[in-house]
N, C-alpha and C positions, 0 to 999 in steps of 0.2 A: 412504623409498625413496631412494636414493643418485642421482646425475646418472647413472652411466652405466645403471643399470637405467631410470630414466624416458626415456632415447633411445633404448633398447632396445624398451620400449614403444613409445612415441612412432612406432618405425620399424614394428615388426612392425603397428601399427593402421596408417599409410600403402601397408605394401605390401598387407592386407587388402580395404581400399578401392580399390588398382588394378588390384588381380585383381579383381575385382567388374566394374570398369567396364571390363577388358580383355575381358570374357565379352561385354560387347552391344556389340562394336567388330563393323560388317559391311563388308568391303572388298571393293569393285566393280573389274577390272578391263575397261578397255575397250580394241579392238583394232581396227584399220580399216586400208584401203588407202590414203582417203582423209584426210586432217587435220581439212579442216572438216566433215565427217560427226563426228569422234571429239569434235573444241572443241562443235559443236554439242549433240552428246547429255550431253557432260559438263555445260554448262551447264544443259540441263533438268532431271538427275538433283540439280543443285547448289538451281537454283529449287523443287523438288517437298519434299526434302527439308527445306529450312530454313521452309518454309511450315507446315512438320508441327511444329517448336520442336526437331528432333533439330542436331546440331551438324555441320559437316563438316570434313573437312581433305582440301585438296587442291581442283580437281587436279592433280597431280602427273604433269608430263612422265616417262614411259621411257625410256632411251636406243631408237633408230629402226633396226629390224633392217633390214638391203638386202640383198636375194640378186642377185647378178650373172650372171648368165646370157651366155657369149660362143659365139657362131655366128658359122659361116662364111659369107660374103656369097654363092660361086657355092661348086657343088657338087663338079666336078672339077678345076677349076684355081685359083691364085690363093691358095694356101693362107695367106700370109700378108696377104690379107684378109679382117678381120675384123667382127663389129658386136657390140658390147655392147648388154644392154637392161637395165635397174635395175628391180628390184620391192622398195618401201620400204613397211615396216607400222607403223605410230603404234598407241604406248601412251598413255592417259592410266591413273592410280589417283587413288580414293577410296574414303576412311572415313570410315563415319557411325560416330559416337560418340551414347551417351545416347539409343537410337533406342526409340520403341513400338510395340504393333500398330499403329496409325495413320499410321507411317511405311513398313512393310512392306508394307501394303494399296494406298499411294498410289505406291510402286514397283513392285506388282505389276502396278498399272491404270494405269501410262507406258507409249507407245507410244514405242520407237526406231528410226531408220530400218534399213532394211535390211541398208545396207552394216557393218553393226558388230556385233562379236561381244563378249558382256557375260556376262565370268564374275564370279558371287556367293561368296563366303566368308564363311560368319559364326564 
């Protein structure tokens, strides 16, 4: 077999292997009002899971969406004043890599607070 047919090989067995391991990649997105509700639950999803021997990466800051919202201070006069109010929403992401039932089970029986909304993609 010649060099370039053995990296040919060579390649086509690597990409084999990362589509493999790209099938049990499961990524958690998390979303909050608050920051330390989102740091907090990311750190328990981070403890739960490496307890299980699954791998993680992340987490990984989102850019911080702000919606500004601007009102008028009185209602019939005074038009040019105003009040701005900011509402700011925190992303973190994480990916378990190399995950097994045993990982899935011990994410399913985490309790996270309230304030946080946790979407799963596998």
């Amino acid at each position: 077999m010649s060099t370039a047919g053995r990296k040919v090989a060579l390649w086509t067995l690597a990409y084999k292997k990362n589509k493999n391991v790209s099938q049990q990649r499961i990524r958690i997105k998390l979303k909050s009002y608050d920051y330390n509700l989102v740091d907090k639950s990311a750190e328990k999803i981070v403890k739960t899971v490496k307890m299980t021997g699954a791998m993680v990466s992340g987490p990984i800051p989102l850019p911080t969406d702000k919606q500004i919202f601007t009102v008028n201070r009185s209602t019939f006069v005074n038009k040019k004043s105003r009040e701005q109010f900011e509402l700011s929403s925190y992303k973190r992401l994480l990916d378990i890599h190399s995950s097994s039932s045993k990982t899935i089970d011990a994410l399913m029986k985490l309790e996270l607070p309230s304030g946080v909304e946790v979407e799963i993609k596998v």
